[in-house]
C-alpha positions in Angstrom: 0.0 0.0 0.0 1.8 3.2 -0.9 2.3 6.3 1.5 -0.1 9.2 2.3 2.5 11.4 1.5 3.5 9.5 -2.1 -0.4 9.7 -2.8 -0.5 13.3 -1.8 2.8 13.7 -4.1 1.3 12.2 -7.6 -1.1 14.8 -7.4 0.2 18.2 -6.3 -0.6 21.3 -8.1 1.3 20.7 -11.8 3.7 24.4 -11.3 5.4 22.2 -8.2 8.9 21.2 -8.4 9.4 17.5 -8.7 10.5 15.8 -5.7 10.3 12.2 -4.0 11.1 13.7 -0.7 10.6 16.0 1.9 12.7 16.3 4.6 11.6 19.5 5.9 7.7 20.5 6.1 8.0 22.9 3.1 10.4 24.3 0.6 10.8 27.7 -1.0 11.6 27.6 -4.7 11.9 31.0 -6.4 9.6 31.9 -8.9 11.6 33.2 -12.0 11.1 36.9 -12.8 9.5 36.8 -16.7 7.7 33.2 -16.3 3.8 32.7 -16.6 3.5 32.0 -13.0 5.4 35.2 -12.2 2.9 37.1 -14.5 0.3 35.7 -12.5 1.0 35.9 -9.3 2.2 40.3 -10.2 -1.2 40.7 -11.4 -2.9 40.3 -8.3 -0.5 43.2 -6.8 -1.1 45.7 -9.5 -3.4 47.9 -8.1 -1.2 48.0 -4.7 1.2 50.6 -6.2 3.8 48.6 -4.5 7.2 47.1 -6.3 7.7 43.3 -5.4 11.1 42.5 -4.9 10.9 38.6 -5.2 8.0 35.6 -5.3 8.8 32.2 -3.8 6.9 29.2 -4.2 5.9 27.2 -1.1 5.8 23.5 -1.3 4.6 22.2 1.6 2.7 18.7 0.7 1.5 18.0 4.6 -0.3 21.4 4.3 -1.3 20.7 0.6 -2.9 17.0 1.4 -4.5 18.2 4.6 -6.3 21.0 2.4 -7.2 18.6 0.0 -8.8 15.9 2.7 -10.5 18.9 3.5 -11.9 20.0 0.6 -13.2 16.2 -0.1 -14.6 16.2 3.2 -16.7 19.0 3.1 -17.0 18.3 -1.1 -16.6 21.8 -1.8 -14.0 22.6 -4.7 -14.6 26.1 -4.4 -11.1 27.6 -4.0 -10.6 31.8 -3.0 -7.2 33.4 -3.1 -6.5 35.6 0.2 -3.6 37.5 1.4 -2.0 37.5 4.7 0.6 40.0 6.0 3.3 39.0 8.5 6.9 39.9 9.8 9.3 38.6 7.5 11.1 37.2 10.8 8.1 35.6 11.5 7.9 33.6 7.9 9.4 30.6 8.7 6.7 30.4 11.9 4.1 30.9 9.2 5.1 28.7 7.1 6.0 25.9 9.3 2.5 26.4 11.5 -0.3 27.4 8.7 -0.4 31.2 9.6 -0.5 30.0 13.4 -0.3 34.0 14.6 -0.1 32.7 17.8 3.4 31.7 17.3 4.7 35.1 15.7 6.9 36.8 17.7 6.9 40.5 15.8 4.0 41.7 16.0 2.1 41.8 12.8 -0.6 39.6 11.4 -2.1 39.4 15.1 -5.2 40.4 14.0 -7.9 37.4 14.0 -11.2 36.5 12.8 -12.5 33.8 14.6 -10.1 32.5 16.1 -7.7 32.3 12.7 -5.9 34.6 11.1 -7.1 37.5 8.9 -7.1 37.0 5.0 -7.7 39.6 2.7 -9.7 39.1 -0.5 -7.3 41.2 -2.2 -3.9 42.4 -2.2 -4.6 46.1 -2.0 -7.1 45.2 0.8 -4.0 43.9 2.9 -1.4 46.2 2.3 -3.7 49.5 3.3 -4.6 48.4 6.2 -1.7 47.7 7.7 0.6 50.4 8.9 3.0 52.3 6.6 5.9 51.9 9.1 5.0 48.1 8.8 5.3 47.3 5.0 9.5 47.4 5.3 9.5 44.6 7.5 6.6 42.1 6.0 6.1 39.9 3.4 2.5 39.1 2.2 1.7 35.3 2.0 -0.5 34.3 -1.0 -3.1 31.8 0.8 -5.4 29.1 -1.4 -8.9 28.9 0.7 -11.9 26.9 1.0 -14.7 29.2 0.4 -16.9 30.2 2.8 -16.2 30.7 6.7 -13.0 29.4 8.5 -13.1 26.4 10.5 -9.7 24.5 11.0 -6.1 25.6 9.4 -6.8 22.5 7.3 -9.0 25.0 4.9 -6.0 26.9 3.9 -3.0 26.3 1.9 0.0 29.0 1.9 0.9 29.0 -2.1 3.3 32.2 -2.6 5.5 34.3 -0.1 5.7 37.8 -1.5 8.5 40.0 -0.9 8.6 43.8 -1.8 11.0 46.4 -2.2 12.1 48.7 0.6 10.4 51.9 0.4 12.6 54.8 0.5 
């Protein structure tokens, strides 16, 4: 009988890296400046007037085949894409715990809905209302969610980390 995790492997989302193994929770991979995926994931930032300095990929299979029991589970296939702002010292807690903001340490992305943390339908949503002293120091996370309310970190999937430039 083969693995969760090989299962969960043979069908991740088809942009992911190919890997056998995971030895770590989750890997970064950059996203290459001029590529499709690049394209895309710019687009949703255009309105925010703000220059991104990088985009990195987040693999994390755990997260992704949790989110997809989920999404069986509650046999809904309807997918939203939300935007979460943290520290950037606090991205690997992020990362590692599923936007856990009980774990962050710098005090951003504390704010809560229920008991999870706040998404954002949209990019420009998530940078205005957070502090302008604040947007040095963060990194937005670009979060796959089941629609509808929030029940369990299981209905969320972090897909991009989003890193902008210093403003002057």
């Amino acid at each position: 009988m083969a693995s969760m995790l090989s299962f969960v492997l043979e069908n991740v989302p088809s942009n992911w890296e190919k890997l056998s193994n995971y030895d770590t929770s989750y890997i970064l991979f950059d996203v290459q400046d001029l590529s499709i995926e690049s394209k895309h994931v710019k687009a949703m930032f255009d309105l925010t007037l703000l220059n991104i300095n990088s985009i990195r990929r987040v693999q994390n299979p755990f997260q992704y085949g949790r989110f997809k029991l989920r999404q069986e589970m509650l046999n809904n296939n309807l997918v939203e894409t939300v935007f979460h702002v943290i520290h950037v010292r606090d991205l690997e807690t992020a990362l590692k715990y599923t936007c856990d903001y009980r774990r962050y340490k710098n005090g951003y992305g504390f704010e809560t809905v229920n008991k999870h943390p706040r998404f954002y339908s949209d990019a420009q949503d998530a940078v205005s209302n957070q502090p302008a002293s604040m947007v040095n120091n963060s990194c937005i996370l670009v979060v796959n969610k089941i629609s509808g309310e929030t029940k369990t970190q299981s209905d969320y999937y972090i897909q991009y980390v989003v890193f902008l430039n210093k403003l002057q």
